[in-house]
N, C-alpha and C positions, 0 to 999 in steps of 0.2 A: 255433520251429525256425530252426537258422542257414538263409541263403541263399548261392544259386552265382549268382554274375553270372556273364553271358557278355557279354563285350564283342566287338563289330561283329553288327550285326542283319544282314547279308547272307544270303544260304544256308547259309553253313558255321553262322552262329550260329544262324540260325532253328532248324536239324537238331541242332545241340549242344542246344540250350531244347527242343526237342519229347521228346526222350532223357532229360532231369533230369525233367523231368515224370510220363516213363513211369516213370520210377522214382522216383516218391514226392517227388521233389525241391523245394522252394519255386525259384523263379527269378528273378534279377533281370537284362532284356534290355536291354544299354546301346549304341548306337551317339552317336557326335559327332557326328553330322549331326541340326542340329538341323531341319530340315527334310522330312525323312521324314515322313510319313504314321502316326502313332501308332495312329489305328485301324484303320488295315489290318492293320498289326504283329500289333494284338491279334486281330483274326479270323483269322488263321492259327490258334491255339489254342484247344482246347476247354476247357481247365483255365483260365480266366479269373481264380478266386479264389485261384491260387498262381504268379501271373507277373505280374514290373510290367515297364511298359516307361519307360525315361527316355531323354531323346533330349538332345544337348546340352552341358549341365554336366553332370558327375555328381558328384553332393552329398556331402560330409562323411560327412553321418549314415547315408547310403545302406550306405557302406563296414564301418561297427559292426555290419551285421547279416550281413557277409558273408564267409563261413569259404573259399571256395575261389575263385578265378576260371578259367572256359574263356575263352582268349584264341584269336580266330578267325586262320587262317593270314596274314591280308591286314596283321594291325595288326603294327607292328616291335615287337621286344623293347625298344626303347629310347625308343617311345612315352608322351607325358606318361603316356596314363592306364593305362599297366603300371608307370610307376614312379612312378605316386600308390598303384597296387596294393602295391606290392612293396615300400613303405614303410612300408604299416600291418602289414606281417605276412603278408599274406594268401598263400596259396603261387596259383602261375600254372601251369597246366597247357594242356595243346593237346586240341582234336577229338580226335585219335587216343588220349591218355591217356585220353580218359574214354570214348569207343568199347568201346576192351582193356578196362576197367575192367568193363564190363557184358557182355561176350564169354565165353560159356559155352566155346566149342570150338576148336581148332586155328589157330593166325596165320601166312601166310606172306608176309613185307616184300619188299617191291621201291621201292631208292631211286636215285638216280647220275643223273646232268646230262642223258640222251638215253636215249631209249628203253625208259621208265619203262611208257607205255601200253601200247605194244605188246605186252612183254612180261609184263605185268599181264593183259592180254586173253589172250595167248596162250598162259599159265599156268591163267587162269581156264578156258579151254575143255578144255583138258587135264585138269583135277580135274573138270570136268561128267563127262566119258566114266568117272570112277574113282568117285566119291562121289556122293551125294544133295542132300546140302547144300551148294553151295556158295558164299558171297556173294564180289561181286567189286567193289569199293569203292577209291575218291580219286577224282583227278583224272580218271576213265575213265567217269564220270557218274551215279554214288551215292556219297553221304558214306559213312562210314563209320559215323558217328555216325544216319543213319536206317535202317541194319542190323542196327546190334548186337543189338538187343530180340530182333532174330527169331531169334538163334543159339542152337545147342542144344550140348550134349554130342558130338555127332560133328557136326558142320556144320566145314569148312574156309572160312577168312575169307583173298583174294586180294586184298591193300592196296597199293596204289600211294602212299606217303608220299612226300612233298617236305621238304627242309632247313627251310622254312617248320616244318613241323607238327613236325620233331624236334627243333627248337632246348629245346621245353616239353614233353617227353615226361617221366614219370618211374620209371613200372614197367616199361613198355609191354616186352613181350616174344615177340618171333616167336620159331616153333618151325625154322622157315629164313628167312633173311632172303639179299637179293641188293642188291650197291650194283655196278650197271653199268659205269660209268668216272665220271671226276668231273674236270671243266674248266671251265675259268670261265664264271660265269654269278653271277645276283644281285647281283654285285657295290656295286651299291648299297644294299641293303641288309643283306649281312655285311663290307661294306667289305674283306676281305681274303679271298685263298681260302683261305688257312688257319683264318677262323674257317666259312667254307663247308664246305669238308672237312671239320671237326671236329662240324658240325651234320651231317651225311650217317651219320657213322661211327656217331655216337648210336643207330640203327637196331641195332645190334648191343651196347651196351653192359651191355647185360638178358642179353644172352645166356648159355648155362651151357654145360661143355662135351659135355651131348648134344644139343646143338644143332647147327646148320648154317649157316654164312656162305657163300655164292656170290661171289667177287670176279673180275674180270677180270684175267688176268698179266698185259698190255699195257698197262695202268696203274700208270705210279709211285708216285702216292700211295698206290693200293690194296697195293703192292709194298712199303711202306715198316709200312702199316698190320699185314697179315697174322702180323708173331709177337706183337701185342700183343692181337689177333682173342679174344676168350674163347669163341666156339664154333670146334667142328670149321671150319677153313678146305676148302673145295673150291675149283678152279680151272676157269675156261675161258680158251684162247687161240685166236684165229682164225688162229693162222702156226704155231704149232710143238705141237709131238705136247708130250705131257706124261704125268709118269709117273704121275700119279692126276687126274681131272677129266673135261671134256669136250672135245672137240677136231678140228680138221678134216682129215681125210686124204686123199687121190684126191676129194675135192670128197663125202665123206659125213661126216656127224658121227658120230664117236666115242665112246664114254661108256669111262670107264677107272677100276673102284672095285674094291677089295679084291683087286687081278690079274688082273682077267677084266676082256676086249675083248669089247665090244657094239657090232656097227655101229646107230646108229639109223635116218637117215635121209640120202637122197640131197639134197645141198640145193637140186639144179633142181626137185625132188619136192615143194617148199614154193611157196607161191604170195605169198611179199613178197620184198620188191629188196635189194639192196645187205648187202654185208659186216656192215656193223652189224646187220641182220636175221639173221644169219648166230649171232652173237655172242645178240643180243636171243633167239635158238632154244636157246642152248647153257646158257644161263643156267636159262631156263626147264628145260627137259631135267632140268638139275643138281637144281634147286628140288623137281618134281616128281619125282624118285625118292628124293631124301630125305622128301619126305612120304609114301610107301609107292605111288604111284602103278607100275602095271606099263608095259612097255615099249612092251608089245603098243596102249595107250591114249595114254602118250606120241606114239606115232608115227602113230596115227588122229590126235589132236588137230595135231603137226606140216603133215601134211598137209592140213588140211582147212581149215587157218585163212588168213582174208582180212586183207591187208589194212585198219590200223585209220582208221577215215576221218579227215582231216587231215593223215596221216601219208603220206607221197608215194602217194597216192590216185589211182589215172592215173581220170583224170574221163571222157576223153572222145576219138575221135579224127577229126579233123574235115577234112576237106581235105590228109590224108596229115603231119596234124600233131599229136602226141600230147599232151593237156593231162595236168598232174599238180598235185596237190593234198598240195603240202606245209606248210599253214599252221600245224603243230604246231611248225614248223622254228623257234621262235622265241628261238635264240641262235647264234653262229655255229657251234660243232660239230655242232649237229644239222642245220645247214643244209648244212656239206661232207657228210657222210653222202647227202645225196638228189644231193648234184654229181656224188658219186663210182655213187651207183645210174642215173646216166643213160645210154643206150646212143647217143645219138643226139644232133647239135649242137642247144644250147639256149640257148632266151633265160630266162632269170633273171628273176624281179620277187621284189624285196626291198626291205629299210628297212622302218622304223617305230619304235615308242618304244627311246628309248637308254640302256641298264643300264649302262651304264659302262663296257664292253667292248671290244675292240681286235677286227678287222675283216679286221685283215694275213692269216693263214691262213683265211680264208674267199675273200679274193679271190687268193688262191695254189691255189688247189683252182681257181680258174677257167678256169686258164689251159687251153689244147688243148680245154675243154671248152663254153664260155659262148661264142658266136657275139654276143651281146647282152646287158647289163645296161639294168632299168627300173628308179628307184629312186621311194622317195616316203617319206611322212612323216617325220618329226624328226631321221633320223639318215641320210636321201638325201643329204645334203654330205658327212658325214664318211664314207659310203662311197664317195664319187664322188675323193673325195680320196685317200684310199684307193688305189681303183684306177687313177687315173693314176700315181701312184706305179708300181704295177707296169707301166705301160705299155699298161694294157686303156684304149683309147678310143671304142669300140662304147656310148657310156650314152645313155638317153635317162629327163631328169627327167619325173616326169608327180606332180598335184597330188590324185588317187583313183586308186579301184581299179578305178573306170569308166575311163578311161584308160589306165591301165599294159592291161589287158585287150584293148581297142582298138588298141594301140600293139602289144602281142605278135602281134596277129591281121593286121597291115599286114607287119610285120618278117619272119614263120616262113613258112616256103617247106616243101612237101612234105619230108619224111623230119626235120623239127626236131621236138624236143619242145618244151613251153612249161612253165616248173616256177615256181610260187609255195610260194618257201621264204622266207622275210623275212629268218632270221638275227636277228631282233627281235620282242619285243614286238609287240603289237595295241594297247594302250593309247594314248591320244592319236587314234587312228583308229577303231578300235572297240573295244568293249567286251572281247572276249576273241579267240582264237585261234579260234573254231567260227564266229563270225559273221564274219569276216576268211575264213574256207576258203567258207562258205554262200554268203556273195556274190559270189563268185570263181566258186565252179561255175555259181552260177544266170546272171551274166553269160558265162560260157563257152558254154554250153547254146544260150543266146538268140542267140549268133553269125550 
């Protein structure tokens, strides 16, 4: 029997190798780090006589036996070992292709630079109140690839996919798909936002036209995208009425489909912040009533949903000072987003690993708003730089997040908020964006 390498043993791989398994599949599990723990790798698995693991080099002869590769989201397209792949032939597929590929029931995508989770969660809790089945899978904290086995014939699959995972898609087909807005971000690894954009748009390119695209109008690229869209296009706008879509009126959301006005929901009636929440609601809205969802369930799930943790999380309020928890905030658009959701003068803690990004409109959304900037890890220069520029000289460097914390807690005077939105990357500091917010709360707490 041929074999499916998956290359990067991390999570994403481990769950892609546990899924070829469930289905019959021989395995070949390859990560480059040849210092990995090989038999730990292998007690993850029960199927022990149809999965090798190689750590390392990966051999010549290994490749002769191997008919497809699952490339994990973390390794680049232009990595040695996808184009030692992709030079014997072998086709390169993503998580998500072979997830769809085993997925018995309904897919609804959700992809775009900001507020991917949220609206993944708060899509996800809307189909619970509608349907029986429903798995709610990416970056929101199940693969997608450790859910597919369990899907049926009517189960609905709520995916949060990243340009990462669509660059190697190949059938992969939602039955609605939604790309939020799209602003730079990754930039080191698609090098250009047009091959960025072009790996988002992929989300749709399976599509047929009884399908459904959710695009933002307040987005150019998506403005530019929309008559080449192969499914039905829908619209949300957060400024201006529109004559089919979703939309905000007297401060309630709108749904506007085949000539009939539905108010749905008041949006002080929802319990998350900021305009972009606003937008992350209308999306969702769109998504679920193209999937047959009713209104009456849309507007329970509306109302009912919290805030997603990470995501401007007010943590805590301590001495007339309101903490918040934006550690998902990790490129600058998502970071103005929680500037613009603060009601109250605030001190800032940001910086960390640097995608290649520009910084200028993130410390433009400061201004009237930011009492204080605390910077740290690998890109606190070039936002300190940055912000003199504009004229913001309130910064103070600190070298953890035991300090920027400490530093917030001297600075914030009764009626300040305190908001950790980085604008960046975890990497170089911590491991990901949840343990960057973890310790954030738990040092907040201990105050």
């Amino acid at each position: 029997m041929e074999k499916i390498l998956v290359a990067g043993a991390g999570i994403s791989g481990q769950n892609a190798a546990k899924l070829l398994l469930a289905i019959d599949e021989e395995v070949v599990l390859y990560d480059g780090d040849a210092s990995k723990d090989r038999e730990a790798l292998r007690a993850l698995f029960d199927q022990e006589d149809r999965i090798e693991i190689v750590l390392g080099e990966l051999p010549a002869e290994i490749l002769r036996e191997v008919r497809e590769c699952v490339v994990s989201p973390g390794i680049p397209m232009d990595a040695p070992v996808v184009d030692t792949v992709i030079s014997k032939g072998i086709e390169v597929i993503s998580e998500i292709e072979l997830a769809y590929q085993v997925d018995k029931g309904r897919v609804a995508a959700i992809t775009g630079t900001n507020g991917k989770t949220t609206t993944t969660a708060l899509l996800g809790q809307i189909m619970k109140n509608e349907f029986r089945d429903v798995f709610v899978v990416g970056n929101i904290g199940r693969a997608y690839t450790s859910e597919a086995a369990n899907t049926n014939h009517d189960s609905v699959t709520v995916a949060e996919v990243s340009s990462f995972q669509l660059e190697t898609v190949k059938d992969f087909r939602p039955h609605v798909s939604a790309i939020l807005n799209i602003t730079p971000d990754h930039l080191n690894r698609h090098r250009t936002m047009e091959r960025y954009c072009a790996a988002k748009l992929r989300v749709a390119m399976n599509q047929k036209r009884d399908d459904f695209c959710i695009l933002n109008a307040r987005d150019e690229w998506l403005r530019e995208y929309a008559p080449h869209c192969p499914a039905r296009v829908l619209w949300f706008d957060s400024e201006h009425e529109l004559p089919e879509g979703a939309f905000v009126r007297d401060e309630m959301i709108w749904l506007r489909l085949d000539g009939i006005d539905e108010a749905v929901v008041n949006i002080h009636d929802m319990q998350i912040l900021g305009k972009h929440n606003v937008e992350n609601a209308m999306a969702a809205v769109l998504m679920a009533v193209a999937m047959g969802v009713s209104l009456d369930n849309v507007r329970k799930g509306l109302r009912e949903f919290q805030a997603v943790e990470h995501r401007i999380e007010r943590v805590v309020e301590k001495n007339g000072v309101i903490w918040y928890n934006d550690s998902k905030g990790t490129n600058p658009d998502a970071a103005i987003q929680a500037i613009r959701a603060m009601e109250r003068p605030t001190v800032l803690l940001g910086g960390g690993y640097d995608k290649g990004g520009s910084f200028d409109e993130w410390i433009e959304a400061c201004s009237g708003k930011v009492k204080h900037l605390i910077l740290m890890g690998a890109t606190a220069e070039k936002i300190r730089e940055t912000a003199l520029r504009y004229g913001i000289t309130d910064i103070t460097m600190v070298e953890s997040m035991e300090e920027a914390v400490s530093t917030a807690a001297d600075i914030s005077v009764p009626g300040d908020a305190v908001l950790l939105s980085p604008a960046c990357a975890s990497w170089g500091m911590f491991p990901n964006y949840e343990v960057r917010g973890k310790l954030f709360k738990e040092l907040v707490m201990a105050l």
